[in-house]
N, C-alpha and C positions, 0 to 999 in steps of 0.2 A: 320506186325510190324517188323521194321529192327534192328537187338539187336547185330547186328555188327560192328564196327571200321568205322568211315568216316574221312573226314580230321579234321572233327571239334569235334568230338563227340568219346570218347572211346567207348569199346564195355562191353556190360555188363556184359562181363565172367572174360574179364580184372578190371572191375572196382570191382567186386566181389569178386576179388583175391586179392586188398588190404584192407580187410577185415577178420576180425574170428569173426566169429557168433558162437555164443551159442546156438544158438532156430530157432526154426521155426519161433519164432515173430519176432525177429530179422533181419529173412531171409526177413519176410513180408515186415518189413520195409525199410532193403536195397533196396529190390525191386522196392517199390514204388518211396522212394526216387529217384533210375534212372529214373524211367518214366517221373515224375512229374518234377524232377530238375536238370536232363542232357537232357534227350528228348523233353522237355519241352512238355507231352501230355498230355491233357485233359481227363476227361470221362475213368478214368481207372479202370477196370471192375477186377474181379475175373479174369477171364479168360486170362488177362493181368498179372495177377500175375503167374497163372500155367503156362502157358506161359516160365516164368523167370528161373521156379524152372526147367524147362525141358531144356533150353537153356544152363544152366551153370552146369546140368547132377547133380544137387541133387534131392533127392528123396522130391518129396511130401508128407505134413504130411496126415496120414487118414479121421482125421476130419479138412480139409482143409480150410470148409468156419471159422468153429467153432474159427480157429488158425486165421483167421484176424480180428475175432469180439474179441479176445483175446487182441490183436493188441490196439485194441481199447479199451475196457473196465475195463482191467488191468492193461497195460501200460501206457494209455493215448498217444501212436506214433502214430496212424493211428483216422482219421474221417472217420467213416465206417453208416454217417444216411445215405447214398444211396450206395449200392455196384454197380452201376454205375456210381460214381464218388468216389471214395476212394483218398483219400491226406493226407499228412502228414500233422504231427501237430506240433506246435511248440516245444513241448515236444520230438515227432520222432526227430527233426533239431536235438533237442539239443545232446540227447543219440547218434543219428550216427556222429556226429561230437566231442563230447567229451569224450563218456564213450565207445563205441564201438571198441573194440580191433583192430590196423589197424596192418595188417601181417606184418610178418618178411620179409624183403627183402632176398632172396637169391644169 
């Protein structure tokens, strides 16, 4: 998986950076949101998410799977009935697009 800059695609450390996350649910759902609605990829797994938290050099939370079914059943951002396809929910659209702190430009 390529989570690097293309001509058409930012990268997901940049896209990460205009963002302040609060949580790890948060993080979760940034996350997926790249995969799912910059990368446009399917079938995205756990492993897809560790993956992220490694790429942009934040630390994993301990109870990892725990923090996306959290995602899911507290938040309502993430549809996590198969952790071989996790997507976001209309609720996730809404929070990363509305309520979601986006950074300070420097």
């Amino acid at each position: 998986m390529n989570l690097t800059s293309t001509k058409d695609l930012e990268s997901l450390k940049d896209f990460y950076s205009n963002y302040t996350t609060k949580s790890n649910t948060e993080k979760n759902l940034l996350f997926t949101y790249y995969l799912e609605y910059e990368m446009e990829l399917t079938d995205i797994t756990i492993d897809h998410l560790y993956t992220c938290y490694e790429t942009v050099g934040a630390k994993p939370p301990g109870a990892f799977v725990q923090g996306i079914h959290d995602a899911s059943s507290k938040k309502h951002w993430l549809d996590t009935s198969s952790l071989d396809d996790i997507k976001v929910t209309h609720n996730g659209r809404t929070h990363l697009k509305h309520d979601m702190l986006k950074a300070e430009v420097k």
